[in-house]
C-alpha positions as CSV (number, residue, x, y, z in Angstrom):
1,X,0.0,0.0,0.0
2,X,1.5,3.2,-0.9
3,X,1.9,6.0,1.8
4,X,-0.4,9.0,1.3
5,X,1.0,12.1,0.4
6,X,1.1,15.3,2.4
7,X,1.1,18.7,0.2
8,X,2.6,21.6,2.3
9,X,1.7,25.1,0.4
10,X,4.1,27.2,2.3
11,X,5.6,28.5,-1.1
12,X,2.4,29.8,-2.5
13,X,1.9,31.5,1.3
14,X,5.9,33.1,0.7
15,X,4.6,34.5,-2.3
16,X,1.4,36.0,-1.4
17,X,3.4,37.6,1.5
18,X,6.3,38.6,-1.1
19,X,3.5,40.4,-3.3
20,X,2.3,42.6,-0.5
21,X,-0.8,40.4,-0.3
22,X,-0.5,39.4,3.3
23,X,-0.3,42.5,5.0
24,X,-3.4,44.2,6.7
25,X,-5.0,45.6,9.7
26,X,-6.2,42.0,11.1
27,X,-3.4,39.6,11.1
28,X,-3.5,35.2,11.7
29,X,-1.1,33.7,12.6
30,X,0.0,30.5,11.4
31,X,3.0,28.2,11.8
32,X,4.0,25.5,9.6
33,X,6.4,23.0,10.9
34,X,9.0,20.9,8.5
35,X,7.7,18.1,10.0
36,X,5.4,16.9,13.4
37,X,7.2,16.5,16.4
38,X,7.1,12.5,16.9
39,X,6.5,10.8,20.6
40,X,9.6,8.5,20.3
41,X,11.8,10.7,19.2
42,X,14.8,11.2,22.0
43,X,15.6,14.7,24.0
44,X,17.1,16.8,21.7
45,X,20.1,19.0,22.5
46,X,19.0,22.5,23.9
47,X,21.0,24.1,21.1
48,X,19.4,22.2,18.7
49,X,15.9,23.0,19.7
50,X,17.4,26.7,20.2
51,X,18.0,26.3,16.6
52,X,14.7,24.6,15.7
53,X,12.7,27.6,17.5
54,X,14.4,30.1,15.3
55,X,13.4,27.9,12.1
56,X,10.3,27.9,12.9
57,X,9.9,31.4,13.6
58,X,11.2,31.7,10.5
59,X,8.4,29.8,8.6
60,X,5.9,31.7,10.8
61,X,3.8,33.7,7.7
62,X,1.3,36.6,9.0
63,X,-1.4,36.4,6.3
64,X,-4.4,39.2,6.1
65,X,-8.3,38.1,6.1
66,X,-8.8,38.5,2.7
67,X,-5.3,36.8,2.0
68,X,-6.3,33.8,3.9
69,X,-9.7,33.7,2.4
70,X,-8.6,33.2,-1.1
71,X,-6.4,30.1,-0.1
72,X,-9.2,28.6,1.3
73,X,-11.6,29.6,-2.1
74,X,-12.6,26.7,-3.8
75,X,-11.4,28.5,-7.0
76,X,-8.1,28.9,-5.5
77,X,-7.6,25.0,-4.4
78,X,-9.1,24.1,-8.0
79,X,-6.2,25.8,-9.3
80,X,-3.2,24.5,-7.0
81,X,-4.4,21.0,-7.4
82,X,-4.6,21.3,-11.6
83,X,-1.0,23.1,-10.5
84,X,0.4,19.7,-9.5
85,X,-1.2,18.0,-13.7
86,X,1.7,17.2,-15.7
87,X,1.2,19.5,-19.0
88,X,1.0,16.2,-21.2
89,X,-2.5,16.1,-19.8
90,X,-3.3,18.6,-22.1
91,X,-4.1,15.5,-24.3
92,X,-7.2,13.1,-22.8
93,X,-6.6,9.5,-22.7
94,X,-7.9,6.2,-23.9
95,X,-8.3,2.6,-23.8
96,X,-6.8,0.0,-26.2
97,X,-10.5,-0.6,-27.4
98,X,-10.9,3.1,-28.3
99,X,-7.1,3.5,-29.7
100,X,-8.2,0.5,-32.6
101,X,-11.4,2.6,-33.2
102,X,-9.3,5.7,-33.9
103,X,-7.1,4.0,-36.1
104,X,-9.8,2.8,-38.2
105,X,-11.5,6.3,-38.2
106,X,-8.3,8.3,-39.1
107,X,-7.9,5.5,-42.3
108,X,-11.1,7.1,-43.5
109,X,-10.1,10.2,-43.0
110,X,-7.1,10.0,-44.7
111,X,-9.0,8.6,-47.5
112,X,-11.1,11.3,-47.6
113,X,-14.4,9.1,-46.5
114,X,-15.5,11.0,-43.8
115,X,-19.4,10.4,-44.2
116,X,-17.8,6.7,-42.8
117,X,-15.6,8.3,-40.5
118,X,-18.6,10.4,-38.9
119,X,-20.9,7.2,-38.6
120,X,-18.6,5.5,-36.7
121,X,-17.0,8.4,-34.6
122,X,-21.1,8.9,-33.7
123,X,-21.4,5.3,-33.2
124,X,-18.9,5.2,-30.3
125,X,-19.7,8.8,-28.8
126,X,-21.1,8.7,-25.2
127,X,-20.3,10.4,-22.4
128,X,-18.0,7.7,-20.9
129,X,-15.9,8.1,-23.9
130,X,-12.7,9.7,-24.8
131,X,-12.8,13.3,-25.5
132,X,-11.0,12.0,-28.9
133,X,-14.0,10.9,-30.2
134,X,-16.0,14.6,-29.8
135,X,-13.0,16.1,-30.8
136,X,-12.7,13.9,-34.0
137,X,-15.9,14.4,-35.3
138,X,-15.6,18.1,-34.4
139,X,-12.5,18.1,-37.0
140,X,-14.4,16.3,-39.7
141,X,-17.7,18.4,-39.4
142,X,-15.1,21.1,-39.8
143,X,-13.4,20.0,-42.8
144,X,-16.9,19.6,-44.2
145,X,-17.8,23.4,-43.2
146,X,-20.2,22.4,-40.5
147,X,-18.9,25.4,-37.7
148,X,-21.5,25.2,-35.8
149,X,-21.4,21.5,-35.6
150,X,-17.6,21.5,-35.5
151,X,-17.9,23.8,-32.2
152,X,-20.6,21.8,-30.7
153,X,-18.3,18.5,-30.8
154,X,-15.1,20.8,-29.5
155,X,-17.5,22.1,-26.4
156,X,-18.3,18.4,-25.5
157,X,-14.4,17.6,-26.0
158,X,-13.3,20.5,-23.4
159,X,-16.2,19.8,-21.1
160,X,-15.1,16.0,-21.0
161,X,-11.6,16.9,-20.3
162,X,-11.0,20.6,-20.0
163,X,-7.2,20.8,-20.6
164,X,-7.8,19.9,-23.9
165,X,-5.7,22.8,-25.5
166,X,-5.8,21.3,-29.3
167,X,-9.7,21.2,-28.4
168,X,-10.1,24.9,-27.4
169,X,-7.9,26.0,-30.1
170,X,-10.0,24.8,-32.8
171,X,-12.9,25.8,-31.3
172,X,-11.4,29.5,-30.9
173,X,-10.4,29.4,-34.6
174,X,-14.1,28.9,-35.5
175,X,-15.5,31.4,-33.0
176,X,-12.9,34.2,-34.5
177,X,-13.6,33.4,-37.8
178,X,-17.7,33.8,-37.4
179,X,-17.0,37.0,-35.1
180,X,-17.9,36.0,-32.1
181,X,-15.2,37.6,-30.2
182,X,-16.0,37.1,-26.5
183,X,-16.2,33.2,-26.8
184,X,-13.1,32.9,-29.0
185,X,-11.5,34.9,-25.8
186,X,-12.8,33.0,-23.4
187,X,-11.3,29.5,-25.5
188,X,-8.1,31.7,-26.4
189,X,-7.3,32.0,-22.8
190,X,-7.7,28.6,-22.0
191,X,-5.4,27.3,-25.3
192,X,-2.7,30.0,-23.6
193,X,-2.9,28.9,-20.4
194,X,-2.7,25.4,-21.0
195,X,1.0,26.1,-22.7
196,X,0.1,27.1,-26.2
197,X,1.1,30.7,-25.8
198,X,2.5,31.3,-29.3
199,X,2.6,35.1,-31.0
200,X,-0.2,33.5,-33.4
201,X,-2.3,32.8,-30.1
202,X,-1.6,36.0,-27.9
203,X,-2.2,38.1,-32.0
204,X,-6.0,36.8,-32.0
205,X,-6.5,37.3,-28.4
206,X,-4.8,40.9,-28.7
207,X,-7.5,41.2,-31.8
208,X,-10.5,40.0,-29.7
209,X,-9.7,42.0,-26.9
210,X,-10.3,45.0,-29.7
211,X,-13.1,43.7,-31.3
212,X,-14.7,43.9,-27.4
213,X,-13.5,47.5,-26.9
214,X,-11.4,46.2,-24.3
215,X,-7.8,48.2,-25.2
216,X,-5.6,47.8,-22.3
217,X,-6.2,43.8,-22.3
218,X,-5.8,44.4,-26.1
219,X,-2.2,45.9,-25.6
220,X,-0.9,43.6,-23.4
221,X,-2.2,40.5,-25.6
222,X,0.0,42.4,-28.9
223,X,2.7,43.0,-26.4
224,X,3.2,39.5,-25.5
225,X,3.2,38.6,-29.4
226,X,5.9,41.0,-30.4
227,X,8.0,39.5,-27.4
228,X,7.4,36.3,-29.2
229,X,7.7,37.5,-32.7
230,X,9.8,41.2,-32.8
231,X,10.1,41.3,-36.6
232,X,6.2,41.1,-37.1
233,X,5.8,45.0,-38.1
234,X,2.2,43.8,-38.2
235,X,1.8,43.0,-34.8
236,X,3.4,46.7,-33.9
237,X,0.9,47.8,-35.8
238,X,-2.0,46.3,-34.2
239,X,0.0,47.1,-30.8
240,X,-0.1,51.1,-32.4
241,X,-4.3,51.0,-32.8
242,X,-4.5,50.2,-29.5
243,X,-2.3,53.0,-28.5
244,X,-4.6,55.4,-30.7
245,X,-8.0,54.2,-28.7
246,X,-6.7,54.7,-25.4
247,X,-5.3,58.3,-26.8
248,X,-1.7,57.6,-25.5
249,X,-1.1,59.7,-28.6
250,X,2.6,60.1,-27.8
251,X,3.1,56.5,-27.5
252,X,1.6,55.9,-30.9
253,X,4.4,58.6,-32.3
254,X,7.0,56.7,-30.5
255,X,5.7,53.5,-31.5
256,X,6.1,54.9,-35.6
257,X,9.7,56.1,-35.2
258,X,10.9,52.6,-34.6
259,X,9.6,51.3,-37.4
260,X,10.1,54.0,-39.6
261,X,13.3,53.9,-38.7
262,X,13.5,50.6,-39.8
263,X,11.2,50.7,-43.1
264,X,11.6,54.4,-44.3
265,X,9.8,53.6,-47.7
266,X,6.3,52.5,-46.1
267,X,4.2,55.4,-46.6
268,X,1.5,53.4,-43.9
269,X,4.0,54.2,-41.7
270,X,4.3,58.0,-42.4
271,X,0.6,58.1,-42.4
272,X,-0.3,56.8,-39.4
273,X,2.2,59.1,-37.2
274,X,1.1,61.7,-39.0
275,X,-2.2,61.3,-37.7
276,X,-0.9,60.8,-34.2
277,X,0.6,63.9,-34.3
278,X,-3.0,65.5,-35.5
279,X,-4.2,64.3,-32.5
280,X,-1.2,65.9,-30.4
281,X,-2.1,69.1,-32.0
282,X,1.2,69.8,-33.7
283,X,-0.3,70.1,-37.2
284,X,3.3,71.1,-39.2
285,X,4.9,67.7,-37.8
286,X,1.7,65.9,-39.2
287,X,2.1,68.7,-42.5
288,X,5.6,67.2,-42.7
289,X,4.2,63.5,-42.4
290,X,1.8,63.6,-45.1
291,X,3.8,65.7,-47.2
292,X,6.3,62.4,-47.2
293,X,3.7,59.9,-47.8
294,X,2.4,62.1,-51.2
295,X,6.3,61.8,-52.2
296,X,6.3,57.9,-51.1
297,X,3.5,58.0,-53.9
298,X,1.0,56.9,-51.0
299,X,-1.2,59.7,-50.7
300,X,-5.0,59.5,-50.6
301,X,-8.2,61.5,-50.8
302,X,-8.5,61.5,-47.3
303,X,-5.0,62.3,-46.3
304,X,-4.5,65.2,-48.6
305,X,-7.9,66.7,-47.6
306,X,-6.6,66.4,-44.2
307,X,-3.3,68.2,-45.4
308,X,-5.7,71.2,-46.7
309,X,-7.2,71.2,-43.2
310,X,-3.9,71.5,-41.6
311,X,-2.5,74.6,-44.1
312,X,-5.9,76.4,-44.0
313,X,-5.7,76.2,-39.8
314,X,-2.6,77.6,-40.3
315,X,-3.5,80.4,-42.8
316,X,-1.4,78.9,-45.6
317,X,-4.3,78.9,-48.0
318,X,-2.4,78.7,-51.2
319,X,-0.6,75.3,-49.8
320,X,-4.2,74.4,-48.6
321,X,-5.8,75.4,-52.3
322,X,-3.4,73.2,-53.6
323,X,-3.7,70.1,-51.5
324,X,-7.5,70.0,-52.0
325,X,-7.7,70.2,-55.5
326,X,-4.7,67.2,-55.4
327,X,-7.3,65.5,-53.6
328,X,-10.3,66.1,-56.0
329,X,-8.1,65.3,-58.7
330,X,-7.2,61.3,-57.8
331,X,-11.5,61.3,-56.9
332,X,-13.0,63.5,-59.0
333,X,-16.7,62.0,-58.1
334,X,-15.8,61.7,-54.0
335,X,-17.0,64.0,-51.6
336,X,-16.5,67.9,-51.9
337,X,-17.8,68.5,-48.9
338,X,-14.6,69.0,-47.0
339,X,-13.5,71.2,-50.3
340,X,-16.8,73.2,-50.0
341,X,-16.3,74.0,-46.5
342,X,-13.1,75.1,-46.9
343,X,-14.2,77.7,-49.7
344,X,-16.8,79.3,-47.0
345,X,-13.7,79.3,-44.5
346,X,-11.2,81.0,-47.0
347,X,-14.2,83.6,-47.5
348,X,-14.2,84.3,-44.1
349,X,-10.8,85.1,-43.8
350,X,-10.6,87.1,-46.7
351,X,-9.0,84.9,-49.2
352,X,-10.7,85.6,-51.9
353,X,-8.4,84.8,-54.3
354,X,-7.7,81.6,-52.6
355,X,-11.6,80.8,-52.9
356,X,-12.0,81.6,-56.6
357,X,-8.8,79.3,-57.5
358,X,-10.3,76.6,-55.4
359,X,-14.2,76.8,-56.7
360,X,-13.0,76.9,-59.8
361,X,-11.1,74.0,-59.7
362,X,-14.3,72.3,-57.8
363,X,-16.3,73.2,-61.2
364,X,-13.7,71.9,-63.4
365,X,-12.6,68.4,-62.0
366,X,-15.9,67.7,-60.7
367,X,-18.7,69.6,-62.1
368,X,-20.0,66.7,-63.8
369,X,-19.7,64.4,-61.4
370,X,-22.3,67.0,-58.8
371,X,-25.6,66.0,-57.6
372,X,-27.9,68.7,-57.5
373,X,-27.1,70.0,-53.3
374,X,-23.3,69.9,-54.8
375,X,-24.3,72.1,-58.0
376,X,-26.4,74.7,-55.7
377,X,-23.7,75.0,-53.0
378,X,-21.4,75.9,-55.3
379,X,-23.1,78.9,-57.0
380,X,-23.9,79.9,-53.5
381,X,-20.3,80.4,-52.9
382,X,-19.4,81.7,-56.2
383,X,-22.7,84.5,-55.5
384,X,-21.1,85.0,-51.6
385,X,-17.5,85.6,-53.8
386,X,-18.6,87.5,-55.6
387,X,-20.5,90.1,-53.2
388,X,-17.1,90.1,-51.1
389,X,-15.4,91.0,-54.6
390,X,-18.5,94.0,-54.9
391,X,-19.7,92.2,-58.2
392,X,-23.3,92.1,-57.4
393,X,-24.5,91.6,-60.8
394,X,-22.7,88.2,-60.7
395,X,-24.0,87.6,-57.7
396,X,-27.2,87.6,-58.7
397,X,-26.5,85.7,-62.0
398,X,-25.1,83.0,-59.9
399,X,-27.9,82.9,-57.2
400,X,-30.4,82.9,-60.8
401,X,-29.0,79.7,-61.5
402,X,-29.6,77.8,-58.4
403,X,-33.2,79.1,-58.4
404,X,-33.2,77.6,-62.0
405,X,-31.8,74.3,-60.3
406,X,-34.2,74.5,-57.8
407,X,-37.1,77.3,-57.5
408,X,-37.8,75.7,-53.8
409,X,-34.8,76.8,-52.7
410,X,-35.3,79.0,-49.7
411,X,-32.0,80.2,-49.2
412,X,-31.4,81.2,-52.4
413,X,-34.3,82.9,-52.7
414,X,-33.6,85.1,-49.7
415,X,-30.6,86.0,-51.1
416,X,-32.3,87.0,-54.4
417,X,-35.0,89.0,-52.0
418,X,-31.6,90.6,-50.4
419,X,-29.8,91.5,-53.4
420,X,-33.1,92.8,-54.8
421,X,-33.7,95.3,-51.6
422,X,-30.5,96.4,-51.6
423,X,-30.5,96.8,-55.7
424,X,-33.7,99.4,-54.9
425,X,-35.9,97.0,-57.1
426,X,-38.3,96.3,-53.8
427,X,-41.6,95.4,-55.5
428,X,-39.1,92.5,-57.0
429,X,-37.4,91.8,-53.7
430,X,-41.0,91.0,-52.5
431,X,-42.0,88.2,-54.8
432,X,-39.0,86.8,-53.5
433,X,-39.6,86.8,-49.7
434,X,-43.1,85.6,-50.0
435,X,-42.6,83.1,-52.1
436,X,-39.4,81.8,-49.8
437,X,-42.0,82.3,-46.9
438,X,-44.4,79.6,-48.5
439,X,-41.4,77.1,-47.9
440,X,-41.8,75.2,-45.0
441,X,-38.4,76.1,-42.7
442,X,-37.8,79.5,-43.9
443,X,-41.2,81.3,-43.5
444,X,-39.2,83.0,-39.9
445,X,-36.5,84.2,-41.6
446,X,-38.7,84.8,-45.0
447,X,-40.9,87.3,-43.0
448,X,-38.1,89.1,-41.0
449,X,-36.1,90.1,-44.1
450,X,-39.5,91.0,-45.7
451,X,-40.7,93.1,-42.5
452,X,-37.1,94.9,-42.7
453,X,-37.4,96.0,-46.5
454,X,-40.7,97.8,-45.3
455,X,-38.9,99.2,-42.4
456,X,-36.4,100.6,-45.0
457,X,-39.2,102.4,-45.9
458,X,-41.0,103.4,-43.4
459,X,-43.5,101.3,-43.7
460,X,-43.5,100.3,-40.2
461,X,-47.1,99.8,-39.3
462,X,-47.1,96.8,-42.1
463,X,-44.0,95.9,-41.0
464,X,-44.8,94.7,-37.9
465,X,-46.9,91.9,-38.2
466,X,-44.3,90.4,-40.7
467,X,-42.0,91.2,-37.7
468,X,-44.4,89.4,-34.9
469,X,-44.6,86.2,-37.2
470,X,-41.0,85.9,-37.5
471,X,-40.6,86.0,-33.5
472,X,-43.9,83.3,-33.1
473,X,-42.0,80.9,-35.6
474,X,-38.3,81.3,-34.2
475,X,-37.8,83.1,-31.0
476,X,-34.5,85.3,-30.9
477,X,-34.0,87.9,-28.2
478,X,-32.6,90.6,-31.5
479,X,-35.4,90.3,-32.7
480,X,-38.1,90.7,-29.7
481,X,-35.9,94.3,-29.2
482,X,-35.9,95.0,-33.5
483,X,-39.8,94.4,-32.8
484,X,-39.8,97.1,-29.9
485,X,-37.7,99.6,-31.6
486,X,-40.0,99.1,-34.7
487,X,-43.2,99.4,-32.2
488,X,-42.0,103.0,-31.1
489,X,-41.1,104.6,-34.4
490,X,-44.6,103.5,-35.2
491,X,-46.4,105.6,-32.0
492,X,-44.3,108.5,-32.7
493,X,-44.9,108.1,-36.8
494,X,-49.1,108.8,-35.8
């Protein structure tokens, strides 16, 4: 009969109190002995007992409530006795009975007769039987594109014997691949755990970890891969995404002059720093980025729009002008928005030069490719450039043509009512307000410039109720006091 075994954990006690976990308010106190003191034994030597008390004292560990709670958790004592598994039992076992079976299913298999190698695999599954078997069948139902079977078979294999690492590696492999990121975590974890803890392994978990929104875990997963693998630029760039979602901006810039360092001619590379520096606020750095990546040949329609951003922010229109229309030109039929906006910005700043260059290069690359709002936004800010330039004849012509576009254009027809008032053509100025004031969303501002026109002419009484609709439709606190000033040039005016 062999003698029972008795496990002393005094080393996983060292280390709790070596991490700092022992310490606290409320102390126990417990000794652990090298061995019992035995009745027979004869009288030691004082000295040696001297020396025995000292030990002893020395094994003596102070550990804190909560310390001495989670050694007693049955979590905890799951753990240290899987602790003392040999790692080969990451592989279940079975009989000699079962071992023929296998042999007879892997023939088929090899043969490519797996409709035979499935009926008999299903034949000999129970729940007495080896985890082979489930995970056999789940490797044929995957080879014949049955995932969800495939993982139902792998579940039953860890279940059965849950240090099954090539189980829960094939069952995270199908779980990543249908996007079902939380489970192929969960079956990452275990595959890692259990000793397969290759960069391939800790790549999809740092991916996961992403896909979950979960950045920090995400980092350290890609951290642990490029310790494994350090010439996978891939992986530092996985590692550099994270770094951009937790805003560790700097980082991210650090990250880039490694590798850039190291691979000067990837404009990906340029690009991405670039746009970590746009995030640091130091727009010339990222200027001086994506100025590289255009010479690296690896410029985009986004990336030189955001280069026009960058010069316009820092009143270098021309530069900005330039990079725009660059952008237009390699998509003449993407978005102008950006382009647009930056038209109404150089306006504002009095770059009217600037502006014309750049709307007319909007007309000419991609007039044709304009849906109608693109069409009528740009005569607006060719009729806005050309009241800032005192041409209000072309102003007019302009504004004409989006009314020709589209005669339910409020805006435009406001500006026609405008340009007419001012022109001294009222009776014409008129037909425009009202009929902008039939349009549902601009009757407020219809009837306000209409009630000012009148004011212009002293007209107040019949200026006022224009006035009093505009404040019922939109409330604004200038014009509630317009409305009052309006209200006593109208008592004195009697």
């Amino acid at each position: 009969m062999r003698p029972s075994l008795n496990i002393t954990i005094v080393p996983v006690a060292l280390m709790l109190a070596a991490c700092g976990t022992v310490s606290g308010p409320m102390l126990t106190t417990y000794s652990v002995a090298s061995r019992a003191a035995r009745p027979q034994d004869p009288p030691q030597d004082p000295a040696v007992v001297e020396a025995s008390a000292r030990r002893d004292g020395a094994n003596r560990i102070e550990l804190s409530d909560e310390a001495r709670e989670l050694l007693h958790s049955p979590s905890f004592q799951r753990r240290l006795i899987e602790s003392y598994v040999s790692e080969t039992e990451t592989e279940p076992r079975f009989d000699e009975d079962e071992h023929e079976i296998m042999l007879t299913v892997m023939g088929h298999v090899t043969a490519e007769e797996f409709d035979q190698a499935e009926a008999i695999v299903r034949q000999h599954q129970s729940p007495k039987a080896s985890a082979v078997f489930d995970f056999t069948l789940g490797n044929i139902l995957y080879q014949r594109d049955d995932f969800e079977g495939a993982a139902a078979a792998y579940e039953i294999a860890v279940q059965k014997h849950p240090r099954f690492r090539r189980a829960w590696g094939n069952l995270a492999q199908i779980q990543y691949t249908q996007g079902k990121y939380a489970d192929a975590k969960r079956a990452l974890t275990r595959v890692i755990s259990f000793g397969g803890g290759d960069s391939v392994n800790y790549a999809l978990l740092g991916v996961c970890h992403q896909k979950t929104d979960d950045y920090i875990a995400a980092e350290s997963a890609f951290r642990m891969a490029i310790m494994l693998d350090p010439s996978a630029v891939n992986l530092r760039m996985a590692l550099a995404e994270t770094l951009f979602k937790q805003g560790r901006f700097e980082d991210a810039v650090a990250l880039f002059e490694h590798l850039i360092a190291e691979e000067p001619d990837r404009s990906d590379l340029w690009m991405l720093q670039g746009e970590a520096y746009a995030m640091l606020n130091q727009p010339l750095k990222a200027a001086e980025n994506f100025e590289f990546v255009d010479r690296l040949g690896g410029s985009t329609f986004a990336s030189l729009s955001n280069l026009g951003d960058i010069y316009a922010s820092q009143s270098l229109f021309d530069l900005s002008v330039q990079s725009y229309l660059r952008a237009l030109e390699q998509k003449p039929d993407g978005d102008t928005t950006r382009a647009m906006r930056a038209a109404q910005y150089l306006s504002g700043h009095g770059a009217h030069a600037e502006m014309r260059v750049l709307l007319d290069g909007i007309e000419s690359i991609c007039g044709e490719h304009l849906d109608l709002e693109g069409k009528k936004r740009l005569l607006k800010l060719k009729a806005r450039l050309a009241v800032a330039e005192g041409a209000t004849e072309e102003r007019a012509a302009e504004l004409q043509k989006v009314v020709a576009l589209d005669p339910l254009d409020g805006d435009a027809l406001i500006l026609l009512g405008r340009h007419y008032g001012e022109a001294g053509e009222v009776e014409r100025a008129i037909v425009y307000f009202e009929q902008a004031a039939n349009l549902e969303g601009f009757e407020a501002e219809a009837s306000l410039r209409h009630g000012e026109l009148l004011v212009k002419q002293n007209k107040f009484v019949e200026a006022l109720p224009l006035l009093n609709k505009s404040y019922d439709l939109r409330p604004r606190e200038f014009v509630k006091k317009y409305i009052e000033d309006i209200e006593r040039l109208a008592r004195s005016a009697k």
